[in-house]
C-alpha positions as CSV (number, residue, x, y, z in Angstrom):
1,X,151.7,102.6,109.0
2,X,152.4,101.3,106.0
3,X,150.4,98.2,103.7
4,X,153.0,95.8,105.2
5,X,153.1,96.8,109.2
6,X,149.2,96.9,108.8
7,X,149.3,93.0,107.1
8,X,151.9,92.1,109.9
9,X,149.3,93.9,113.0
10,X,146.3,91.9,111.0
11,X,148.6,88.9,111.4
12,X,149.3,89.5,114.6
13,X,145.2,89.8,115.5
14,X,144.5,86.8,113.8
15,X,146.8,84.9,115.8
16,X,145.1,85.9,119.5
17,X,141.8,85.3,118.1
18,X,142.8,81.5,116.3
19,X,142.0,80.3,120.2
20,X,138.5,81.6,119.8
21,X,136.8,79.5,116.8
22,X,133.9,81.8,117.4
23,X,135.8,85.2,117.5
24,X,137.3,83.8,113.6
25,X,134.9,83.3,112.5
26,X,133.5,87.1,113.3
27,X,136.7,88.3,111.7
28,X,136.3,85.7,108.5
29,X,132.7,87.2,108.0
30,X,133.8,90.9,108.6
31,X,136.9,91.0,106.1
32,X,134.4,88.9,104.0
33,X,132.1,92.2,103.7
34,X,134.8,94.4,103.7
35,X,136.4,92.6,100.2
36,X,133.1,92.7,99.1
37,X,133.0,96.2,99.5
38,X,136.0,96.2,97.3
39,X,134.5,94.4,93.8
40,X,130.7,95.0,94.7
41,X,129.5,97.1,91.0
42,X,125.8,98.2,91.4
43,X,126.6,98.3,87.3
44,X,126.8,94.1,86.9
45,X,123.9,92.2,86.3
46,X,123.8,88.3,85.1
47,X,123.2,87.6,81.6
48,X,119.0,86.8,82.9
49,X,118.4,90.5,84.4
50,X,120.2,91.6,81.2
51,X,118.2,89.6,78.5
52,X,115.0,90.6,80.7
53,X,115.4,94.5,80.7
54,X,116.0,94.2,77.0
55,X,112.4,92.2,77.0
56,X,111.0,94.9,79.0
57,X,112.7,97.7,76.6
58,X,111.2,96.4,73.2
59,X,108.1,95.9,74.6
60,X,107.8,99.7,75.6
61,X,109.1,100.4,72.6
62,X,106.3,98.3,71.2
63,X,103.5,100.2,72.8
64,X,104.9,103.5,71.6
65,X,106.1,104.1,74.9
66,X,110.0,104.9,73.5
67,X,111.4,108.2,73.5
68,X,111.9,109.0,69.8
69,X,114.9,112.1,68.2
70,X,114.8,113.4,64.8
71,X,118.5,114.6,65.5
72,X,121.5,114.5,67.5
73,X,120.5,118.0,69.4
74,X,117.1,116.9,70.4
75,X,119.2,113.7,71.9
76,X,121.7,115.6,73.7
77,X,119.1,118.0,75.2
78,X,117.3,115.0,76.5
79,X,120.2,113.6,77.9
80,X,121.2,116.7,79.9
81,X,118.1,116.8,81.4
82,X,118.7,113.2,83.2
């Protein structure tokens, strides 16, 4: 099946189940998550977490707690080892 017989079967579905309110709205919620699946990035945080792990990050940093390189290899070796 291609993107447009699957659109035309999902618009076929939707139809039978428009008699049910309550079988919709189980579709509405599940194509919901599904979407959300879709644009959900475990990277994104709001601009609060953000400013908050930077916070937590220079106070570390102030209790000596940082992890300190006096060069680039020293850096990269403790990088590779993540």
């Amino acid at each position: 099946m291609n993107a447009l017989q699957l659109n035309a079967e999902i618009h076929r579905s939707l139809g039978i189940l428009s008699e049910d309110e309550n079988m919709l709205r189980r579709a509405a919620k599940y194509l919901k998550r599904l979407a959300n699946e879709l644009t959900y990035d475990p990277t994104l945080m709001s601009k609060e977490e953000f400013f908050t792990r930077v916070e937590e990050a220079e106070r570390e940093i102030a209790e000596g707690k940082g992890t300190r390189f006096t060069n680039k290899a020293e850096m990269n070796a403790w990088l590779n080892s993540l």
